[in-house]
N, C-alpha and C positions, 0 to 999 in steps of 0.2 A: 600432836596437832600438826597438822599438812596444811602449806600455801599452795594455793592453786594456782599453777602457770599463768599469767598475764599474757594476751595475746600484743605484745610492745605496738604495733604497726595501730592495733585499733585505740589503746591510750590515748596515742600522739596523733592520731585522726580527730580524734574527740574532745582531746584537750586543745588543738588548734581549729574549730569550729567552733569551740565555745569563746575563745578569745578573740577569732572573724567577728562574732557578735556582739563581743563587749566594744571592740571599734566600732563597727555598725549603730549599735544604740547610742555613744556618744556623740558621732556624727550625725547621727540623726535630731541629737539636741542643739546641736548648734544649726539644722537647719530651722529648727523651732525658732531662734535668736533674729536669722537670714528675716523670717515670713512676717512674725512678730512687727519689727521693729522697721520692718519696710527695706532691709539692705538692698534682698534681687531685687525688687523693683526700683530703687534709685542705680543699681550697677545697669538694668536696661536702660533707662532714663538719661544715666550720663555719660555715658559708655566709660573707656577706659578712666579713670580717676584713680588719685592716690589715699594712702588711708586718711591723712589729717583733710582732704577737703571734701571725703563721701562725711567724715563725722559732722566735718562744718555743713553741710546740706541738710544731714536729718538732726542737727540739734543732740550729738551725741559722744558720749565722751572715745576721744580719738585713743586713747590708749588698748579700750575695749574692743575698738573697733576694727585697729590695725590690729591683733592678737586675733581675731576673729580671721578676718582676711586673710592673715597669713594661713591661717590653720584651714582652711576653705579650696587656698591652694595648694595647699599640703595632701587634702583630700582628693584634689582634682575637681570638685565642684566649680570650682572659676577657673578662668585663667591669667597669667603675671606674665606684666615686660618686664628687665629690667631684673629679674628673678635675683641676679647675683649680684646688683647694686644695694646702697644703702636701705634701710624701709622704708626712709622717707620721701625716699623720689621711684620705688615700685609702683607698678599702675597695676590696677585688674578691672576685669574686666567678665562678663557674662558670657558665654555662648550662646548664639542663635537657639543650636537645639536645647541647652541645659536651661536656658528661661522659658522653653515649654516646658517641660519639667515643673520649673520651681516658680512660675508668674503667672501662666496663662489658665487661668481658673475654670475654663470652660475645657479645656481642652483633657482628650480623653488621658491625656498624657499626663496629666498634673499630678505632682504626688506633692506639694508644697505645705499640705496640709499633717503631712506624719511627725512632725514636732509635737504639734497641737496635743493630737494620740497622746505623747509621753506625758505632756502636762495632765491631761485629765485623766487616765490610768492613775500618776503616780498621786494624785489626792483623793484616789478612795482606796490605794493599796493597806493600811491601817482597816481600812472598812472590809479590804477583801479578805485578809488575814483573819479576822476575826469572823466573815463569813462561813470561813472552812471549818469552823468549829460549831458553829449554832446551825448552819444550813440554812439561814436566811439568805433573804437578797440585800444589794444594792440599789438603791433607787439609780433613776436617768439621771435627775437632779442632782446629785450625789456628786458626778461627773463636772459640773459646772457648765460655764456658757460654751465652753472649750469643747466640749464634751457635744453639745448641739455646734457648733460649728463645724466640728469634724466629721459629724455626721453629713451635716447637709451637702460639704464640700468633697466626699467622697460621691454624692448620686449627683450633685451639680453637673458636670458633662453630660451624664448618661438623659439626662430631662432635657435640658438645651437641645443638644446635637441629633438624638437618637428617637425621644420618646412620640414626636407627633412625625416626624418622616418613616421611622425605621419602625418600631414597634406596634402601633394603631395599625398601618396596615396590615399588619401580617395578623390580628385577631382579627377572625371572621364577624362582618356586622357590625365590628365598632366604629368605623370609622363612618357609616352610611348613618349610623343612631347619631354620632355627634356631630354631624354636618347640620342632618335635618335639624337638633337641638333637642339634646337629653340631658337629666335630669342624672346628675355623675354623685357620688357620694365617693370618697377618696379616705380609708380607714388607715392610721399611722400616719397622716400625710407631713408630719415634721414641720420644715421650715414652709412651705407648701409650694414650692418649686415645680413641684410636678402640675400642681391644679392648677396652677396659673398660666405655664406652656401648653395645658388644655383648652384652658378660659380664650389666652390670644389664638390662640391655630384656629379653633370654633367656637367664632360669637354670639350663636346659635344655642349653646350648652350654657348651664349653670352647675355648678361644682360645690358641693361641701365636704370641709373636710374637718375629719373629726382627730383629736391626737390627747393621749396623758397629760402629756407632759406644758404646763403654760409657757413658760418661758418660750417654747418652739412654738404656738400656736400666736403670742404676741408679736415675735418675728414673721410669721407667714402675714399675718393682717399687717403689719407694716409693708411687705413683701409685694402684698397684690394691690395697694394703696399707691403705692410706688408704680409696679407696672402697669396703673390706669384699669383692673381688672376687678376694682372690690364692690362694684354692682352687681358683677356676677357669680363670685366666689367668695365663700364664707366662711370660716373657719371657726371652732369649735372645742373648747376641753370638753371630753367628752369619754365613758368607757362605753364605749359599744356594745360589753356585754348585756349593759343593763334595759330590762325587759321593756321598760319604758322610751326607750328612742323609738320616734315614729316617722314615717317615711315610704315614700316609693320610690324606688330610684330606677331606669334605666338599664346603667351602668354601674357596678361597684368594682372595686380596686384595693389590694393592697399592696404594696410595692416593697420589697426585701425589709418585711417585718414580720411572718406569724413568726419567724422561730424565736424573737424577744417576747413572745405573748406570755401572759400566765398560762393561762387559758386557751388555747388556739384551734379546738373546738369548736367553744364555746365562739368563739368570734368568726371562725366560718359558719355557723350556724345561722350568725347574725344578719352575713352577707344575705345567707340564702332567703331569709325575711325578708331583707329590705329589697329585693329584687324583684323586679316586676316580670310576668311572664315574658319569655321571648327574650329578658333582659341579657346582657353580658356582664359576665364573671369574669376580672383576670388578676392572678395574685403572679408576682414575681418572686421568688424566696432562694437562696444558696445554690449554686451547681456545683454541688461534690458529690465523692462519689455515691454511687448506690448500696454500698456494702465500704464495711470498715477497712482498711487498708494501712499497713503499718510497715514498713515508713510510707508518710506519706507524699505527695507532691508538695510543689512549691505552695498552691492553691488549699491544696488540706491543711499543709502547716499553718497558714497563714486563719484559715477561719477554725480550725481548732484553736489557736490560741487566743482567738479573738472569743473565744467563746469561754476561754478562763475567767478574762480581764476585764469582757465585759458583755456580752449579749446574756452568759445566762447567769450570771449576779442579776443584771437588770431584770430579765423574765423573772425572777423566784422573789423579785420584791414587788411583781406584781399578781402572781398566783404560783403556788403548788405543783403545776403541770408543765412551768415553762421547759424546755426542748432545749435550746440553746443552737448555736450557729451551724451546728453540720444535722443540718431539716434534711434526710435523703428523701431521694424522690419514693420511695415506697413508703416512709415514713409521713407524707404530703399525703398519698395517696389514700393510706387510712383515717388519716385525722377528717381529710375530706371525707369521706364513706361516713364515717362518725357523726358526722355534720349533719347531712341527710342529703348531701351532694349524688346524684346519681352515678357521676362520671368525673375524673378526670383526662382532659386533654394536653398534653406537651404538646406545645406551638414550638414551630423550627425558627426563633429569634433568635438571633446570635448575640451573643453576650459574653464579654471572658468572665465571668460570676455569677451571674443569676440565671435562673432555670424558670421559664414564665410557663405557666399553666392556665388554661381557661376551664371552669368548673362550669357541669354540666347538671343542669336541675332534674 
């Protein structure tokens, strides 16, 4: 029996990569603790402060709190006066840029929401374990309210900032249909953030949106209730697939969701129904690459694994066909054709993530 040579240099690459990560995921849960429990935003709020009186402000025990803080600038996440004085009279304090980062919810910059991620992964991992065995799915629900907040608070910037200045114009004819006042159906639409930045931009349109999952569709009617918009946008549990939704719409949309679809055929098929002649098509879904590619980028790492943990559990507990997160574009291209799609078009939108398409009847 022969041991085969160990190449030493790639062990010790790979064994301190996977240890980069085990620090990365822990700090990444104490920024869950930061977003949770309000810490960055009372460290913007009050700026420099010591640990026992950020506890005294949010009602919370200072022991956990100065343990937190220290270890936050241990990370480099904040910053400390006073670094080599006692703990009880260190101050810290936020940075400018790192509260975009970890406060400013709109901004394309926020990542304040990736705790969240660990929470609701880690309470269906029991569910995922057991998925790899049966080959079912995972419901959304499954996930928790965690689960839809993380969602919404990753496309939040991209609706706000981007969706009615940068994206509308660049689809041909959307923007002149929803001036004049058309008639938008919005399929996945989640928390409904996006119908709603349609609803205020053109007062003119009426927006419905249809989604699985309740929970998200309670949150969007609260959501457009709130933005003064729920006259003109509606929201909907609803499967799109089913032969029974009636409608003419305009405009249809679905915005970085067939690849969670069971069925994602089946649901651009739907689109192409409820579309009225002349109407516009535009689906956003994943920008990876076109062809598999191993290793991959930052951008593939990231939605391959997102597609372990959770887009296509979720898809396979809602059909048979779900795809999961790395949708290529030729892979889009078919399922369109399938559809009975005549064409698809890539629109030159820039997005570091999604790849938008307008589908041609």
């Amino acid at each position: 029996m022969t041991t085969k040579q160990l190449d030493e240099e790639k062990l010790g690459a790979f064994c301190g990569r996977l240890f980069n990560a085990a620090i990365d995921m822990a700090e990444v849960a104490t920024v869950y603790f930061g977003d949770a429990l309000g810490l960055y935003d009372a460290l913007v709020e009050t700026g420099p402060i010591t640990a026992s009186k950020l506890a005294e402000h949010l009602g919370l025990s200072e022991r956990y709190v100065g343990e937190w803080l220290g270890q936050q600038a241990i990370a480099g996440f904040i910053d400390v006066e006073n670094g080599t004085d006692d703990a009880a009279t260190r101050r810290y304090s936020l940075s400018p840029e790192h509260a975009v980062v970890l406060t400013d919810r709109t901004s394309p910059e926020y990542l304040g929401f990736v705790g969240g991620f660990l929470e609701a992964v880690g309470k269906v991992m029991p569910s995922l374990l057991e998925a790899f065995r049966t080959g079912e799915g995972v419901p959304y629900s499954a996930y928790g309210p965690q689960g839809v907040a993380v969602q919404a608070a990753i496309n939040l910037p991209g609706y706000v900032n981007s969706l009615v200045s940068g994206w509308v114009p660049q689809v041909p004819g959307l923007k002149e249909k929803l001036e004049a006042g058309a008639k938008v159906a919005e399929v996945a639409c989640g928390a409904g953030v996006a119908a709603i930045e349609l609803a205020k931009a053109f007062p003119n349109s009426t927006i419905d949106g249809f989604d699985l999952d309740e929970s998200s569709i309670a949150i969007a009617r609260r959501n457009a209730t709130d933005a003064g918009v729920a006259d003109r946008v509606t929201f909907r549990v609803q499967d799109v697939r089913d032969p029974r939704l009636a409608g003419t719409y305009d405009v249809v949309t679905v915005f970085e969701a067939v690849h969670d679809m069971g069925d994602p055929v089946a649901t651009l098929a739907t689109l192409k129904r409820l579309l009225t002649a002349g109407g516009v098509a535009l689906v956003a879904d994943e920008k990876v690459q076109d062809e598999f590619t191993a290793p991959g980028d930052e951008i593939e790492r990231f939605m391959a694994a997102s597609s372990v943990v959770w887009c296509l559990p979720q898809g396979l507990s809602d059909g048979p066909d779900a795809h999961g997160t790395l949708l290529r574009a030729p892979e889009f291209h078919a399922y369109a054709k399938r559809a009975g799609w005549t064409d698809v078009e890539t629109l030159p939108i820039e997005h570091p993530s999604w790849r938008f398409y307008r589908l041609v009847a």
